[in-house]
C-alpha positions, -999 to +999 in steps of 0.1 A: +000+000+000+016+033-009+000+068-001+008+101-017+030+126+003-007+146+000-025+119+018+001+113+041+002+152+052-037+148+055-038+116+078-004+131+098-028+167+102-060+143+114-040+122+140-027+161+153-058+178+154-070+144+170-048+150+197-053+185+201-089+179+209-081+152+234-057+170+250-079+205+251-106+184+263-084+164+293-075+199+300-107+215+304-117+187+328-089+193+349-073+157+342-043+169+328-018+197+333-020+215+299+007+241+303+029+215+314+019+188+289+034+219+266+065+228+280+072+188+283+064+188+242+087+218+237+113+205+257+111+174+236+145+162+218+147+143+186+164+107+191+202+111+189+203+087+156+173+112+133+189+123+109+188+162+102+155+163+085+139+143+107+151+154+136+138+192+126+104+182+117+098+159+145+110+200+167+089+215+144+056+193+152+059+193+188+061+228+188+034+228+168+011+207+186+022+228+223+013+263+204-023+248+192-026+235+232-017+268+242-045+287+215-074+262+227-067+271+264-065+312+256-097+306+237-115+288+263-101+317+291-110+343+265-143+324+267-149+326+307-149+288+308 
């Protein structure tokens, strides 16, 4: 089975915003600590054998999925709940 790089970037962006809503949702319940699940995701290093490439998008995504946690929780503040 092979997938285009356009259906791979579609089922990587579902399994994130999958996540995201978990995580904003844990969050809102008062199951998990958001703003440290974040800084745990930022402080996240790639595996000493990723190469280059991998290494930066694997950065790149964490930081990613930390600054959408971040924007669900200033939404729900902005929100008063």
């Amino acid at each position: 089975m092979t997938e285009s790089a356009e259906d791979l970037a579609g089922t990587l962006d579902a399994v994130a915003q999958a996540l995201l809503t978990l995580t904003a949702q844990l969050e809102a319940r008062g199951i998990i600590d958001g703003p440290g699940l974040c800084a745990a995701w930022r402080a996240r290093r790639a595996p000493a054998d990723a190469s280059g490439a991998h290494a930066a998008a694997l950065l790149r995504t964490m930081g990613q999925l930390a600054n959408g946690l971040d924007q669900a929780r200033a939404t729900r503040q902005s929100r008063g709940r």
